[in-house]
N, C-alpha and C positions, 0 to 999 in steps of 0.2 A: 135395379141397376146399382143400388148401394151410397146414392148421392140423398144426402139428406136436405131436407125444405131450405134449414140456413144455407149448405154451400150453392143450393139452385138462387137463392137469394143475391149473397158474395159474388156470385158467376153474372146474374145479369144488371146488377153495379156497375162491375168493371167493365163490363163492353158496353154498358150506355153510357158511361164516363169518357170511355174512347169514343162513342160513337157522336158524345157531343161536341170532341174536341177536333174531331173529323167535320162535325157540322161549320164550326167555328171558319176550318180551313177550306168552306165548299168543295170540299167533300163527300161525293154522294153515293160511291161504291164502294164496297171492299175488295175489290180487287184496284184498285186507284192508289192505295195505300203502300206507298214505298218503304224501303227499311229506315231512311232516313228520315219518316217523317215518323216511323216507332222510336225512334233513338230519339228525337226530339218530344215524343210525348212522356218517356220514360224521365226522360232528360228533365222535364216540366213539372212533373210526379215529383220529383225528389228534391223541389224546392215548394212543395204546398205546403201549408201551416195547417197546423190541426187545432181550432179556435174549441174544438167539444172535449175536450180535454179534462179531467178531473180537476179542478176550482182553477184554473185557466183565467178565468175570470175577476177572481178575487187575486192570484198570485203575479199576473202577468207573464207568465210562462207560456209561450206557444211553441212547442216543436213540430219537427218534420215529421213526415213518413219514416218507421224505420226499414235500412235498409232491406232485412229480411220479409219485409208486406210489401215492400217493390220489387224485391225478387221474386214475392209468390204469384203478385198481379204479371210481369212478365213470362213468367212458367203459364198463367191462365191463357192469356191472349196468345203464347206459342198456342198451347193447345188448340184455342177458339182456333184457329186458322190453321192449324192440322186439320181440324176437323172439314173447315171451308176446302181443302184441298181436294182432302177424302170424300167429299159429296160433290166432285167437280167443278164448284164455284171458282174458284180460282188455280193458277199450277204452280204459286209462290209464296212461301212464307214472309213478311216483311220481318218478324218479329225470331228469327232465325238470327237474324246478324246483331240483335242485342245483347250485352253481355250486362250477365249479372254484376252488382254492386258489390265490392268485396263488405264484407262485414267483420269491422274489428272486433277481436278481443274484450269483454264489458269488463276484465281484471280480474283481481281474485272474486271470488265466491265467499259471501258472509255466511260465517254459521252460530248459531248460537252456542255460548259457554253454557259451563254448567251450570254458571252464577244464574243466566239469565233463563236459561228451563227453567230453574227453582223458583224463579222470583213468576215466571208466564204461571207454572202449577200453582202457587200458593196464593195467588191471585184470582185461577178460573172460577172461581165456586160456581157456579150451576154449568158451567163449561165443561167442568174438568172431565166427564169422556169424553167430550170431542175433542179438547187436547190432547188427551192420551193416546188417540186414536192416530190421531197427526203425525205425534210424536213417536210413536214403535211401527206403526205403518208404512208412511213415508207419502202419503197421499195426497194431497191437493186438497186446502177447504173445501172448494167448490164441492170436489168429487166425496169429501168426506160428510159435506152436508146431505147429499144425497143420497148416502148408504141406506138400505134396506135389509133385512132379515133374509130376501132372498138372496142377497149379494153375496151369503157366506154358506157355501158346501163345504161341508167335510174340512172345518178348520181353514178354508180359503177362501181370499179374498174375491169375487169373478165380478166384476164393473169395465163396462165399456166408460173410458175418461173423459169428460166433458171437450177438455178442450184439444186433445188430438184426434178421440173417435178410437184409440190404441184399445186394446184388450190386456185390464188388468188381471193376472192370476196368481196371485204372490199367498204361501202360507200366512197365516192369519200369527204373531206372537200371542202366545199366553194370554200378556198382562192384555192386551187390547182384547179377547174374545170374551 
């Protein structure tokens, strides 16, 4: 089917997350579930505080949900309940009539000067091809931690990316091969 374990994971989160906030509201069908009580769980969503946060703890920082993982959990439970549609369970979407959260602009895009490559290179020492790698590739840590021998055909790069699942296949430069 092409759904991997994490997103079967991510998938039954978010509808036991709805399904306890349904509980909350005795609520005990999905077919029971108006649009307005999706707009109100969305609505709920996008004021929870994220306490697991990277040192949250020590800095006192808690932020929200961002808006774009409330628009993906919204696109999910659309689905979830297409899907309830399509197997007859119910003849209504409630989650039809929510609308996504616009999502501003995060500004300009930081990129490194020249100053500051020279100073990352002259610094990596037992790094320095995984920087290089980074740096003439274009790649993701993550995805560049996990490079293998088999990832490169005939001078190209071929990696499925960790964090979209996209398929990379980009010429491999020189200096990086």
């Amino acid at each position: 089917s092409g759904i991997k374990s994490e997103q079967i994971y991510v998938i039954k989160k978010k509808v036991s997350n709805f399904a306890s906030h349904c509980n909350k509201l005795n609520i005990k069908y999905i077919q029971n579930v108006t649009p307005l009580i999706a707009k109100r769980y969305i609505s709920l969503r996008t004021k929870t505080r994220l306490y697991n946060k990277y040192k949250s703890d020590t800095d006192s920082y808690v932020s929200t949900i961002l808006p774009r993982t409330i628009n993906r959990e919204i696109q999910m439970l659309t689905r979830f309940y297409k899907f309830c549609i399509e197997a007859d369970w119910m003849e209504t979407n409630p989650f039809y009539t929510v609308k996504k959260i616009p999502i501003k602009q995060e500004g300009e895009r930081f990129y490194f000067s020249d100053d500051n490559i020279k100073l990352i290179i002259n610094k990596s020492d037992c790094y320095h091809d995984f920087y290089m790698v980074l740096l003439h590739v274009g790649i993701r840590g993550t995805d560049a931690y996990s490079l293998k021998p088999e990832h490169i055909r005939s001078n190209y790069l071929v990696k499925q990316m960790n964090k979209t699942g996209d398929w990379l296949n980009i010429p491999m430069p020189t200096i990086a091969q």
